[in-house]
C-alpha positions in Angstrom: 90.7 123.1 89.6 92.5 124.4 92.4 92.3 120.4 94.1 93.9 118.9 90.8 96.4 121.6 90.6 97.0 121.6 94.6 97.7 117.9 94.1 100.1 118.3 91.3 102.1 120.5 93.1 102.4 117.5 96.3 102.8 115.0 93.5 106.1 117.0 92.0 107.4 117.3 95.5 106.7 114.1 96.7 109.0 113.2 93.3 111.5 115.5 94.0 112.3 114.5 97.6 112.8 110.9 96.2 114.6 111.7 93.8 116.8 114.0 96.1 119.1 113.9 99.0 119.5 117.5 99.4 117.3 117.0 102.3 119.0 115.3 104.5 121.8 117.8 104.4 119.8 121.3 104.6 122.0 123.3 106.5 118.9 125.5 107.4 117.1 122.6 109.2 120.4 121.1 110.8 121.3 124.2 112.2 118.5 124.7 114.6 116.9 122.3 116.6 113.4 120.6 116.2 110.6 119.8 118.4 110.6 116.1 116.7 111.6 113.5 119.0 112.3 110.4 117.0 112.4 108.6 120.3 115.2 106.0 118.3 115.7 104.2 121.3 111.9 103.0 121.5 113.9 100.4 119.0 114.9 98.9 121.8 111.7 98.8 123.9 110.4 95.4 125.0 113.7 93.6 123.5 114.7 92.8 127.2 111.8 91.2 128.1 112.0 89.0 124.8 116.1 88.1 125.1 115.2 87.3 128.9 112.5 84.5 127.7 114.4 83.5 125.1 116.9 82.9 127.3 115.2 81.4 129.9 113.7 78.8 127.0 117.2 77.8 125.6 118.4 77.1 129.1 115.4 74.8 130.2 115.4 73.6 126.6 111.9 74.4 126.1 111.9 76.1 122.8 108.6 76.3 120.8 110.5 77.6 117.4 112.7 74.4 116.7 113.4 71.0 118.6 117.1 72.1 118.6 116.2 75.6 119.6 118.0 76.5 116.7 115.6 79.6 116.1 115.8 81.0 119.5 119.5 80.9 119.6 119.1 82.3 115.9 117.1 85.4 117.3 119.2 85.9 120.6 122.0 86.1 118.6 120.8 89.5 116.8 119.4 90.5 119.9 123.3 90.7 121.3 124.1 91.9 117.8 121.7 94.8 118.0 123.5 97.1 119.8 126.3 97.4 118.6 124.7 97.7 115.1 122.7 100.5 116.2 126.3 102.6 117.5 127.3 102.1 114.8 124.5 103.4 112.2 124.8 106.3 114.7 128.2 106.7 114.4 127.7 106.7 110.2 124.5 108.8 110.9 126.7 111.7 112.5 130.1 111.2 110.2 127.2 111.4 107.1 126.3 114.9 108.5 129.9 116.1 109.7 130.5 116.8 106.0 127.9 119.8 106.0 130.0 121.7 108.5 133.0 121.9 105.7 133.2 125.1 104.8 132.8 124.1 100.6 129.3 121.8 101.0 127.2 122.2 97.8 124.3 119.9 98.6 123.7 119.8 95.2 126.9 117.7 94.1 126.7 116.0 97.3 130.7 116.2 96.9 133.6 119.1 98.6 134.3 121.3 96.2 137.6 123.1 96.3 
């Protein structure tokens, strides 16, 4: 009994969290540090290694992918891309949490209120 009803409870929680934002704005949590390291540029690991052969295989123009090396060129073009896409999920990351340091947050409404 305790199993079924043990599991319930997870089950309800597991619903509310996707059903909820609220926890991505907990001021508790935000306010202190954590000992998680999301190690978020580990997104980045082994990409120079890849854009350097990529590179390497357009300029020789001996591309396995395509005849025209229309893939590689494809796939070093998000590699350049990539950066700048990740400053600025960042940047949207840290203007997303700014708005819990207003003085009015309800977390709730997900909205200031006056």
């Amino acid at each position: 009994m305790i199993n079924k009803l043990n599991n319930i409870q997870k089950n309800l929680m597991i619903r509310h969290m996707n059903n909820s934002d609220v926890l991505a704005y907990n001021r508790d949590f935000l306010s202190r540090p954590t000992n998680s390291n999301f190690n978020v540029l580990d997104a980045f690991k082994g990409t120079e290694k890849e854009y350097a052969r990529l590179e390497v295989a357009v300029k020789n123009n001996d591309c396995v992918m395509g005849d025209d090396c229309s893939m590689e060129t494809a796939i070093l073009s998000r590699l350049k891309a990539a950066p700048q896409l990740f400053i600025d999920f960042m940047a949207n990351v840290a203007g997303e949490l700014q708005i819990t340091e207003t003085p009015n947050f309800d977390p709730n409404c997900n909205q200031i209120t006056q």
